[in-house]
C-alpha positions as CSV (number, residue, x, y, z in Angstrom):
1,X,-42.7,148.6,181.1
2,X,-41.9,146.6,184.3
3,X,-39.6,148.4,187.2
4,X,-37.0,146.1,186.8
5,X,-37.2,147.2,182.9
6,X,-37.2,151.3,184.3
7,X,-34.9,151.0,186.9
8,X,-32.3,149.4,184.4
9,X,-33.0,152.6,181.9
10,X,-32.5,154.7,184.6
11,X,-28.9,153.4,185.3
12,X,-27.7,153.6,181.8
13,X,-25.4,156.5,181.5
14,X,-27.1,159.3,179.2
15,X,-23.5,160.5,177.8
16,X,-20.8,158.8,176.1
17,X,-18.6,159.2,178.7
18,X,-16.3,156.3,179.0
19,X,-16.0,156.5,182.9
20,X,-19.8,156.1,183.3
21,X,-20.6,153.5,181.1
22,X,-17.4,151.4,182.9
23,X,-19.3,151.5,185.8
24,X,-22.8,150.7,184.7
25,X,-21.2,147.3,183.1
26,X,-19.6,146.3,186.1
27,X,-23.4,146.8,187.4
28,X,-24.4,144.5,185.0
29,X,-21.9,141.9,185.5
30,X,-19.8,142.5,182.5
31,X,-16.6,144.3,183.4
32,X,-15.0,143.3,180.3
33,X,-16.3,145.9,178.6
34,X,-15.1,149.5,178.3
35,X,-17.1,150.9,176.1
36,X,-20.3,153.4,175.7
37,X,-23.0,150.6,173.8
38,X,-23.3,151.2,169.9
39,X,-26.4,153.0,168.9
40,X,-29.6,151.0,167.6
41,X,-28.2,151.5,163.8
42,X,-25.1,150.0,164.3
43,X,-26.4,147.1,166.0
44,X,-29.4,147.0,163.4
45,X,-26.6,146.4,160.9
46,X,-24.2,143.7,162.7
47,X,-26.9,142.0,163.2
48,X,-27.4,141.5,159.1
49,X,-24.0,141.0,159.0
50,X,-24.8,138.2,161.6
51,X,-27.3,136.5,159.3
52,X,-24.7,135.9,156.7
53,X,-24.4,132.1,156.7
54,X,-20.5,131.6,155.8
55,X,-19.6,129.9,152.8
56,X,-16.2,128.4,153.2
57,X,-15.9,127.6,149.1
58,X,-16.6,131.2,148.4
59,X,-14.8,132.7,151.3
60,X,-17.5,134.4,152.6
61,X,-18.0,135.1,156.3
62,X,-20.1,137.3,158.7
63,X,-17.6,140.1,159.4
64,X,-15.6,139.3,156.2
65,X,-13.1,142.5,155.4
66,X,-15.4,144.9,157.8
67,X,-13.5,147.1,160.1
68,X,-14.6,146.3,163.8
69,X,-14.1,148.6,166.8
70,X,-13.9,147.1,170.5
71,X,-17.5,148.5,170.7
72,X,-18.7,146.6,168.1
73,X,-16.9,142.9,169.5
74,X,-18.5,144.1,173.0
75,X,-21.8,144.1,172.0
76,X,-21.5,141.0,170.2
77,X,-19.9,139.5,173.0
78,X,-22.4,140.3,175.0
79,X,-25.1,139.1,172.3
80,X,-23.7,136.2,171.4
81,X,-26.2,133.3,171.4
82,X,-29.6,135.0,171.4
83,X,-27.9,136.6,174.6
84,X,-26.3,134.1,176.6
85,X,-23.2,136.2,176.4
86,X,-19.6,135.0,176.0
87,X,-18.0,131.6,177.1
88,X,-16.5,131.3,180.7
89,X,-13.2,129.5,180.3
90,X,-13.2,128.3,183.8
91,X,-16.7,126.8,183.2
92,X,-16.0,123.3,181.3
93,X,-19.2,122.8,181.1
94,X,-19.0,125.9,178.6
95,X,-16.3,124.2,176.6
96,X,-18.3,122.8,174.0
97,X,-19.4,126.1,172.6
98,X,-18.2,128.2,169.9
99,X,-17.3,131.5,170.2
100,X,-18.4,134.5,168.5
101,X,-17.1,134.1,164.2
102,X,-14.6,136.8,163.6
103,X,-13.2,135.1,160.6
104,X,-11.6,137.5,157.7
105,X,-12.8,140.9,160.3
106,X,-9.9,143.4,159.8
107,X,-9.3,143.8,163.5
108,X,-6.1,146.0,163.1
109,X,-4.6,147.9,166.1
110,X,-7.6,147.7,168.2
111,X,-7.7,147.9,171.7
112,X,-9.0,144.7,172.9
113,X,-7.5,143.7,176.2
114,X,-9.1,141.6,178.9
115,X,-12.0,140.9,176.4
116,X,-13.7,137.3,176.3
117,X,-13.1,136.0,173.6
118,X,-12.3,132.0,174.5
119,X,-13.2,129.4,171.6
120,X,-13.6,132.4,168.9
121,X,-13.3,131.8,165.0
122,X,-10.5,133.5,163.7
123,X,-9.3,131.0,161.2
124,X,-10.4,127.7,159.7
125,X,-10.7,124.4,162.2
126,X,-8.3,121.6,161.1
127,X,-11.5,120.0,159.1
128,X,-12.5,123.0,157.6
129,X,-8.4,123.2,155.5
130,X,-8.8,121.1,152.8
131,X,-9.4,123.8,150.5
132,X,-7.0,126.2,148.6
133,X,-4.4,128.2,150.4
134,X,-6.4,131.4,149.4
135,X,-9.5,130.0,150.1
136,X,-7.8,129.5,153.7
137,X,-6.2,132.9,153.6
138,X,-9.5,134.5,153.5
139,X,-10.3,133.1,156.3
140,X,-7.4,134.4,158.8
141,X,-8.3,137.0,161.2
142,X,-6.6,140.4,160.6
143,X,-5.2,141.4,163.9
144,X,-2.2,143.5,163.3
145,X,-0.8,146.0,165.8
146,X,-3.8,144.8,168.2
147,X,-3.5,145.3,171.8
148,X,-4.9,141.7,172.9
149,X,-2.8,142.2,176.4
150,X,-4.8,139.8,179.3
151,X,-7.3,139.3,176.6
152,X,-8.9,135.7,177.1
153,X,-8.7,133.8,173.6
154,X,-8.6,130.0,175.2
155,X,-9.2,127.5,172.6
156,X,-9.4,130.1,169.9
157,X,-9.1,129.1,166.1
158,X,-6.3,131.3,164.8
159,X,-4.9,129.1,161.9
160,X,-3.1,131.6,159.7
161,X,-4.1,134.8,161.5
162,X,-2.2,137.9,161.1
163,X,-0.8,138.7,164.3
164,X,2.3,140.8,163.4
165,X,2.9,143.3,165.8
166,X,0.3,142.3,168.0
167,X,0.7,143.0,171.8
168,X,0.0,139.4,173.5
169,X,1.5,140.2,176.9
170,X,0.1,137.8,179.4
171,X,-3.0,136.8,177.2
172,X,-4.3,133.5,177.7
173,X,-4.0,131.5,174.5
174,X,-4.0,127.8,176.3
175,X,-5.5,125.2,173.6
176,X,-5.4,127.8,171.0
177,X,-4.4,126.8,167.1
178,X,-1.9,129.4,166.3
179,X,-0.5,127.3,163.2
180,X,0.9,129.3,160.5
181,X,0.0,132.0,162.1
182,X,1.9,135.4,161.6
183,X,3.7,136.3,165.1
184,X,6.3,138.4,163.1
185,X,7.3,141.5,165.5
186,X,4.2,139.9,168.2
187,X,5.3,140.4,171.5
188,X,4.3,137.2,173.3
189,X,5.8,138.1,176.9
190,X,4.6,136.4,179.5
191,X,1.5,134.9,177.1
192,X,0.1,131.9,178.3
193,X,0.3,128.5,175.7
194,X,0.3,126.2,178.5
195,X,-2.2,123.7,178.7
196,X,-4.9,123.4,181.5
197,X,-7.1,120.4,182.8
198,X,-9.0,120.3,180.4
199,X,-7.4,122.3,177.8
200,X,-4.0,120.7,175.7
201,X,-1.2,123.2,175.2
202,X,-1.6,125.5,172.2
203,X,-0.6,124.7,168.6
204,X,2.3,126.4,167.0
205,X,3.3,124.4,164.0
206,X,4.2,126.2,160.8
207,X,3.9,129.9,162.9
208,X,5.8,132.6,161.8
209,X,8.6,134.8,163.9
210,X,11.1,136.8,163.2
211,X,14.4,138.5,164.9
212,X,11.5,141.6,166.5
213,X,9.0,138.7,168.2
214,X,9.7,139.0,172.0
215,X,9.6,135.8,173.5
216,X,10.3,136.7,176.5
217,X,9.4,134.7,179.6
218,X,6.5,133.2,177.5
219,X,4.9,129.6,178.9
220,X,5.6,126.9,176.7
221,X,3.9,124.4,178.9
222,X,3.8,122.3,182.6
223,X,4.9,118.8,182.9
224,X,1.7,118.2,184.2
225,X,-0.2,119.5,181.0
226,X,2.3,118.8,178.2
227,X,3.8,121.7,176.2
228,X,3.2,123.2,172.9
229,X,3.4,121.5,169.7
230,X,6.4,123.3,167.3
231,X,6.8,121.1,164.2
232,X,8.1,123.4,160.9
233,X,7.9,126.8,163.2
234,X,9.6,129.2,160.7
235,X,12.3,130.5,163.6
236,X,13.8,133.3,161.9
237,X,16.7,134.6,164.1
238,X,13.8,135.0,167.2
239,X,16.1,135.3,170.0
240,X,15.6,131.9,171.7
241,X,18.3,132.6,174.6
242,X,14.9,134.4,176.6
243,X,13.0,131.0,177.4
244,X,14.1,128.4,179.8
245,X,13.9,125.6,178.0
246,X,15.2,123.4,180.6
247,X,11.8,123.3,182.0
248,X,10.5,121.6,178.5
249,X,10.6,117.6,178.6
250,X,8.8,116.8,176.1
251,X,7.4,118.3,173.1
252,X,3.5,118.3,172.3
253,X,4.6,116.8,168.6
254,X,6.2,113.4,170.5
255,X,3.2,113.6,173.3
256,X,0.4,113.7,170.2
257,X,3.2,110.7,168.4
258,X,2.9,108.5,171.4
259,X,-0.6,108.6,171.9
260,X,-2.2,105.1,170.6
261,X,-5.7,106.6,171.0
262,X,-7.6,109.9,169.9
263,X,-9.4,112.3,171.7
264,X,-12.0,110.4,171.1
265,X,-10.9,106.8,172.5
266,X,-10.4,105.3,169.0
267,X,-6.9,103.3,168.3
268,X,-5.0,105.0,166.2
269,X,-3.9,103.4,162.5
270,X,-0.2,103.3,162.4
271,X,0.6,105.2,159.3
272,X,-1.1,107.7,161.0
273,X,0.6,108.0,164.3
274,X,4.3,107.0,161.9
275,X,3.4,110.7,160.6
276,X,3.0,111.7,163.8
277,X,6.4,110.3,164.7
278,X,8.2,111.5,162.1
279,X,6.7,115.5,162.4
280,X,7.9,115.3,166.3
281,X,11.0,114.5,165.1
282,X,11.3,117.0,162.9
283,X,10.1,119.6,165.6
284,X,12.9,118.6,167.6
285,X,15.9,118.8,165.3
286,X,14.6,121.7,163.8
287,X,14.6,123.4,167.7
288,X,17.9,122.1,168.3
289,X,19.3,123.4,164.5
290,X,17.5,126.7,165.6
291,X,19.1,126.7,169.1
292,X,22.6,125.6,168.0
293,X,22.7,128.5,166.0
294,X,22.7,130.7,168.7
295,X,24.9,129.1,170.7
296,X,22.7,127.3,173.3
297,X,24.3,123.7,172.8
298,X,23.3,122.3,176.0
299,X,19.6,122.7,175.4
300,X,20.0,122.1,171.5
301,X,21.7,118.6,172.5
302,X,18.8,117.7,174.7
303,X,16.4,117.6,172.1
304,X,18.8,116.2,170.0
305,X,18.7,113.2,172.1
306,X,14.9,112.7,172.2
307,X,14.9,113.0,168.2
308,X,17.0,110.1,168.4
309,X,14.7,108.2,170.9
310,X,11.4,109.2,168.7
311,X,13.7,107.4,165.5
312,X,14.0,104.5,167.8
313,X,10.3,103.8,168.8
314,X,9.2,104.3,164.9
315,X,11.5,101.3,164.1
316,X,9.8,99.1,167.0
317,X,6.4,100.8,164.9
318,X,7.9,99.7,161.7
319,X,8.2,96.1,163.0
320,X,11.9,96.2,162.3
321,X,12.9,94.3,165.3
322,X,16.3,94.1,165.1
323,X,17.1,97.6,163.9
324,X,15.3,98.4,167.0
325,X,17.3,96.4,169.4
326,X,20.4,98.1,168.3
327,X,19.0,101.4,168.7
328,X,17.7,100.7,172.0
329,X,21.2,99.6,172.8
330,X,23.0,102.6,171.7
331,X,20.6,104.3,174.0
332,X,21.8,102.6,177.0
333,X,25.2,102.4,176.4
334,X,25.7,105.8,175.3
335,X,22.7,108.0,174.7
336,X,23.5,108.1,171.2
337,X,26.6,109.9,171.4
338,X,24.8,112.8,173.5
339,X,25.1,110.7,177.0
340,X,29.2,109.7,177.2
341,X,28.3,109.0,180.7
342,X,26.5,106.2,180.0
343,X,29.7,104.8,178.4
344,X,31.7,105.3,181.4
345,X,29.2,103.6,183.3
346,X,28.5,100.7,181.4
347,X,32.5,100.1,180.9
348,X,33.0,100.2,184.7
349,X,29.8,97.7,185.6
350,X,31.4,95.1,182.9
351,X,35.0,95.8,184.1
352,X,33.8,95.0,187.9
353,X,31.6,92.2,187.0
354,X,34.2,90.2,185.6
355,X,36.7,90.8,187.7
356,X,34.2,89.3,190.7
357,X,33.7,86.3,188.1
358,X,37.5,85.6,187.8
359,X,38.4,86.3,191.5
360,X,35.2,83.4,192.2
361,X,36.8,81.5,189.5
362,X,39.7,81.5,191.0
363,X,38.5,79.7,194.0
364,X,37.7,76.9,192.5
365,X,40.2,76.0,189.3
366,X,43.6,77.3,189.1
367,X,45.3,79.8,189.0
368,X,43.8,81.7,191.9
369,X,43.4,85.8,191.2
370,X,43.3,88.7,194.0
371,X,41.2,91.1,193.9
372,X,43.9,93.0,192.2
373,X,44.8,90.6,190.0
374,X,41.0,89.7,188.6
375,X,40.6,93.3,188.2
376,X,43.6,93.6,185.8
377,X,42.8,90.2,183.8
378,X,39.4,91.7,183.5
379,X,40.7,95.2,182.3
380,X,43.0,93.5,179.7
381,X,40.2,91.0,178.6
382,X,37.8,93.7,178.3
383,X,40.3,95.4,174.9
384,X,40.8,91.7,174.2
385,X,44.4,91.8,175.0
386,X,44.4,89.3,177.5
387,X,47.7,87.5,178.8
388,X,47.0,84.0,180.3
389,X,49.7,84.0,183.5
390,X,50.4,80.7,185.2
391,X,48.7,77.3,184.0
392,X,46.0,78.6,182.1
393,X,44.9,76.9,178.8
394,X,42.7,78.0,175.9
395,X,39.6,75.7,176.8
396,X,39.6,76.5,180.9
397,X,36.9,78.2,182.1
398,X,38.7,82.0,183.1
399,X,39.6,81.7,179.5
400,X,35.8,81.2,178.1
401,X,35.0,84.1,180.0
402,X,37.6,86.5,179.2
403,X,36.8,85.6,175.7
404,X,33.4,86.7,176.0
405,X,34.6,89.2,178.1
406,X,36.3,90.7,175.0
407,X,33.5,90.0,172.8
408,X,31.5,92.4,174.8
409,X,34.5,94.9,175.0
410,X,34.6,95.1,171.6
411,X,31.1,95.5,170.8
412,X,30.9,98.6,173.6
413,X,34.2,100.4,171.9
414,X,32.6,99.2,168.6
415,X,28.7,101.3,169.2
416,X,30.9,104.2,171.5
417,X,33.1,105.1,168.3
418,X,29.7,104.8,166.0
419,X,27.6,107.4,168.0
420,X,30.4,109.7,168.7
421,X,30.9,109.4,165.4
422,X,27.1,110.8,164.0
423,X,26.9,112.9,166.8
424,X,30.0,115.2,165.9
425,X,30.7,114.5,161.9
426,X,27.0,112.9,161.0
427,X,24.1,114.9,161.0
């Protein structure tokens, strides 16, 4: 035995006692863990459980239905990789490696904070889900009633995981898939879903909540790194009122929609990315329905709006060129009902910039306007009630204008009454 080997026995705490063995891992660079080590027959027998190669048809996994104690996920932390030990989420170089396969472990109210547990397998990947919805159940990590407060689960499958009641304050869940996952009675305070540099925003579609999940001052997302993706969340009655949502732009769901290339550089087909248009729109007008409902009708309008701009830039997908147009026009004119002061706006500009046409006009044919005066004809051409004062005739030149002076009043009046129309009585 070498002295490096001795001197290392020597330091290993001879007790269980929980204090000791604290110290002795920060001495070995691993402060993560809490824990006195499991004895040689427990690790004798994770290890088997290690050699299990899953079977995804069959539903079987390493740690399939076994109880685990924070011990036991030290240790295999700490093994993982013939001994490399866990992944570094600050290392991108790291990123490429998966994390320790925890799929199907019952996990349930284990202590498991600050643990290191970036990129692991708690779930099936989004290749792996073509397969029955109990074949895909079995796969969902059981983590009930854990305390997973400052744990580290960055890039972490979790697709259908069972999270109810799980304490998430301030964990780190950036680029995780949490769709349908069970966040029922979760407290996600504080949790971090933001994206990093190299790292999207986490994946909520399809997750589960309910009137006990605490939501409170979670992060959603930067403008810098997008924001999570929240197509068919199932909401129910989570109080929404706790989040800024201000701060949110843009949904992931319209980010991933308007991306013409993959993660990979290849184009996108266009039925694909028409899927993708039509789930961010869903996301939105299902957030806004959600937030409506309890009473937060400025933010619920806002996203509103952008389902209405996502509906426009499918049509311009769709190749229907004209329906496009319109749309794009009832965007500037009057944000689709949710913007009036775009109306306002756009009725002033067309009001002035006649009336500077007929006061020029006026220089030149008869009858000459003031500045007053061309401001009135233009108001009264504008609702194409016009009056013709003095010596003007149906084929002068202040009368072509005003005419299509009034055609252009009438078309703005016409697309103002049309989306103040759907936005209060339509849908």
């Amino acid at each position: 035995m070498s002295g490096s080997e001795q001197a290392e026995l020597q330091q290993r705490p001879a007790t269980r006692d929980s204090h000791a063995w604290q110290t002795y891992w920060q001495t070995q660079d691993q402060p993560w863990r809490t824990e006195p080590e499991i004895d040689a027959e427990r690790q004798a027998y994770l290890t088997t459980r290690l050699s299990i190669q899953p079977d995804l048809d069959h539903g079987i996994y390493p740690f399939k239905d076994i109880p685990l104690r924070r011990a036991d996920i030290e240790w295999l932390l700490a093994t993982h990789e013939n001994g490399r030990g866990p992944i570094d989420c600050h290392d991108e170089q790291q990123h490429g490696r998966t994390g320790i396969d925890l799929r199907g472990a019952d996990l349930r109210q284990i202590d498991l904070h600050h643990l290191p547990l970036t990129h692991m397998l708690g779930g099936l990947n989004w290749k792996e889900r073509n397969r029955t919805p109990e074949r895909r159940d079995m796969a969902a990590v059981h983590l009930e009633g854990a305390i997973l407060s400052w744990t580290h689960l960055e890039g972490a499958e979790l697709y259908m995981a069972h999270l109810e009641k799980a304490d998430l304050y301030m964990a780190h869940l950036e680029g995780a898939s949490l769709r349908k996952a069970h966040l029922e009675g979760a407290s996600l305070r504080l949790t971090h879903l933001e994206g990093m540099s190299f790292l999207p925003p986490a994946d909520l579609r399809a997750a589960f909540f309910d009137n006990t999940t605490d939501l409170r001052n979670v992060h959603l997302g930067t403008a810098a790194h997008g924001f999570v993706r929240l197509a068919d969340v199932q909401w129910g009655d989570v109080n929404l009122g706790v989040i800024d949502w201000s701060d949110i732009t843009v949904l992931g769901d319209e980010h991933r929609a308007r991306a013409t290339v993959d993660a990979t550089g290849k184009h996108r087909d266009k039925e694909t990315r028409l899927n993708d248009y039509r789930e961010a729109m869903r996301a939105y007008r299902q957030l806004a329905v959600a937030l409506r409902n309890q009473g937060l009708n400025e933010d619920a309008v806002h996203f509103s709006y952008r389902a209405q701009q996502l509906a426009g830039s499918a049509l311009y997908l769709q190749g229907k060129t004209g329906a496009y147009i319109f749309s794009v026009l009832l965007d500037w004119l009057a944000g689709y009902g949710y913007k009036p002061a775009r109306s306002a706006i756009a009725y002033l500009c067309v009001i002035v910039l006649f009336a500077t046409a007929y006061y020029f006009l006026g220089q030149e044919v008869d009858p000459r306007l003031s500045p007053l005066g061309a401001f009135v004809f233009s108001l009264t051409s504008f609702h194409g009630r016009g009056f013709f004062p003095g010596r003007i005739v149906l084929d002068d030149p202040i009368t072509v204008v005003a005419a299509f002076e009034a055609v252009i009043g009438l078309t703005i009046e016409v697309t103002f009454i049309a989306t103040f129309t759907q936005r209060f009585f339509g849908n």
